[in-house]
BATIKE-674555 format. One record per residue (C-alpha): residue in one letter; x, y, z. Coordinates in pm, whole numbers, plus 50000, padded with zeros to 5 digits. Example, Ala and Ser with C-alpha at 12.3 -4.5 7.8 and 13.67 -1.06 7.14 Angstrom:
A512304955050780/S513674989450714/
This chain:
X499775197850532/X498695208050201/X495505206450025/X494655168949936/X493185169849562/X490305148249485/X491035118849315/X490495113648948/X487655089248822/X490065062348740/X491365065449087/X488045066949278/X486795029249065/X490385012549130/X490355027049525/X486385012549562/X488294979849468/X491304987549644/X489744993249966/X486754980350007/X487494937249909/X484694928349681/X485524897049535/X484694913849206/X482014943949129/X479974946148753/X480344980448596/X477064989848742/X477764984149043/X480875009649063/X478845032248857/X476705036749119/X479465034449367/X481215061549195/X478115084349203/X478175086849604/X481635103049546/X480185126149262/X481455104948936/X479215112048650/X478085075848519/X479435083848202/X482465094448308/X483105063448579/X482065040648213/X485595058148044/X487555054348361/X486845019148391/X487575013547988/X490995032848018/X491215011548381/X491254977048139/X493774994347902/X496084998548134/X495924969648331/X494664982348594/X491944962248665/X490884931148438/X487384915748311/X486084885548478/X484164875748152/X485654840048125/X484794826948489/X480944813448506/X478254837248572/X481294865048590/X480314882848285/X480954919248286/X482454921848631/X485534939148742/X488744923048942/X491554943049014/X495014937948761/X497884919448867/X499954948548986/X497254963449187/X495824924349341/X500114925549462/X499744959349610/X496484951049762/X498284917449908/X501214941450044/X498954966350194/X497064933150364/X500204914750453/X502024949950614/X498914949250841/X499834916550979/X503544921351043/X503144952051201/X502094926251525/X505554900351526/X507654902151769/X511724904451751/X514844887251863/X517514916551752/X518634901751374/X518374918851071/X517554910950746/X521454919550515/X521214921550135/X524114926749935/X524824935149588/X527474909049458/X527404913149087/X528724943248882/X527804957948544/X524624959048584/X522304984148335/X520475014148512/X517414998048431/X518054964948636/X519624987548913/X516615007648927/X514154977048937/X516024959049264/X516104993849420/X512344993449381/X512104950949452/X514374956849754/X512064986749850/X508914967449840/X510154941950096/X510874975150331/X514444971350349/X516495002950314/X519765008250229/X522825013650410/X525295021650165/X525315019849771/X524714976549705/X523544970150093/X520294967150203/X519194960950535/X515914962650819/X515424943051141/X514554911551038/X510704911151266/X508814905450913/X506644874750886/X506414877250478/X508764854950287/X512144868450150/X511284866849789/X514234892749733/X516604861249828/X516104845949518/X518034873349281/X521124861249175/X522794895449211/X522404895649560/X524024875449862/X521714873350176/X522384867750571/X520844874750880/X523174895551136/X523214909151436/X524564946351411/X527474961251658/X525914998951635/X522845004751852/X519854994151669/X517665023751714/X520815048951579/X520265027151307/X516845027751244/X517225069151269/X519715067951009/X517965044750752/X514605059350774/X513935096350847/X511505086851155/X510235120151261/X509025132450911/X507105101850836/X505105103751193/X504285136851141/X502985137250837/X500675103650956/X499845125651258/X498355151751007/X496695130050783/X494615118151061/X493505150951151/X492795160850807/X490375131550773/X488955137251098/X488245169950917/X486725156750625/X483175146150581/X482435149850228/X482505118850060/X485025126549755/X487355143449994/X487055115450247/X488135090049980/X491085112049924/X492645118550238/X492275076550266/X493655069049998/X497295092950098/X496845074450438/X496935040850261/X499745056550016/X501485067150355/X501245033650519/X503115016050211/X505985035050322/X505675025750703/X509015004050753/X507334984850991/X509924985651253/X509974965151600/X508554989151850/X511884989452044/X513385006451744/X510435036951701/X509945071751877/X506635078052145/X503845083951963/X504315067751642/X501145073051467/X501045034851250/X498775012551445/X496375042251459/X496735048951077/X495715016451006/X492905013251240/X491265044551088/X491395030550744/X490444996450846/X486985015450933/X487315029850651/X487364998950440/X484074993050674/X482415021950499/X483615014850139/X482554976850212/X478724990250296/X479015014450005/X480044980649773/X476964964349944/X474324988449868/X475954993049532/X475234953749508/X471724953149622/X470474992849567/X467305000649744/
């Protein structure tokens, strides 16, 4: 696989957050976080300023005794949730149904098309055909998609064997191999900013995992190992958060 770039300042404060699950940390506590992965404190200051700008991550000024501390934004508390909740349902068993999505409205702008492609995405279904989405329905998570009004749901049982299905929704192969070689690369990689980096494209990667019943993947899918890696990962980030917290 290719070279994986360190990340940028703003990345390295919002992935301490990310990954690690501090409640909340004070600016000089991911300043010193930041330094371990070779952040100039000036420099992690302006990251976490244009971090607040963007919404990226919010003050905690107005809760008692929160004053200058840091809690992730909306959009990235949701992503965190996903990245949780995706950990959970990898587990749940399956009785054969899917989960069927169907586009029932027309005339639709390219801007609300685009935004329940990316909705639908999020709850891992893909999709068939133009307007119909589908994935085995093994998911614990609620169907939040269910409540647009473009869209008519069911839960089916499909005539085609389930596993040609899979192969032809989701391009199998190419996502396990490049999971296989992001666990060698950070197997490779000691350094801490590099370290951070290849974790944060295995998180990236996982988001994309279509958490699919085992009946349904090839041998040697590399998910469950993925996750455990970065789950001692979060270990390290979560002692790194500690000592940030308490400095000796």
């Amino acid at each position: 696989m290719p070279d994986v770039a360190p990340l940028s300042a703003r990345s390295v404060m919002l992935s301490l957050l990310l990954g690690s699950h501090p409640d909340r940390m004070s600016a000089a506590e991911l300043v010193r976080a930041g330094e371990h992965f070779g952040i100039p404190a000036a420099t992690a200051r302006v990251a976490l300023t244009r971090a607040v700008a963007a919404g990226d991550l919010r003050r905690a000024d107005g809760e008692p005794g929160q004053s200058g501390r840091y809690v992730l934004g909306e959009r990235l508390a949701a992503r965190q949730r996903r990245q949780d909740e995706a950990v959970l349902d990898a587990e749940t068993g399956w009785d054969g149904s899917w989960e069927l999505a169907v586009v029932v409205v027309a005339g639709r702008t390219g801007a609300e098309r685009a935004a329940l492609r990316e909705r639908l995405a999020s709850y891992r279904l893909a999709e068939l055909r133009e307007g119909v989405w589908t994935r085995p329905a093994n998911l614990r998570r609620p169907r939040g998609y269910a409540g647009e009004a473009v869209l008519s749901t069911f839960t089916a049982t499909p005539d085609d064997d389930p596993a040609d299905l899979a192969t032809r929704l989701w391009d199998l192969g190419a996502w396990a191999e490049a999971g296989r070689a992001l666990l060698g690369r950070f197997e490779q990689t000691t350094a801490p900013a590099p370290r951070l980096a290849v974790a944060a494209h295995i998180v990236r990667h996982l988001a994309t995992d279509p958490l699919l019943p085992a009946a349904l993947l090839p041998a040697d899918w590399p998910a469950a190992a993925m996750r455990s890696t970065y789950a001692g990962y979060q270990d390290e980030l979560r002692e790194l958060a500690l000592s940030a917290v308490s400095p000796a």
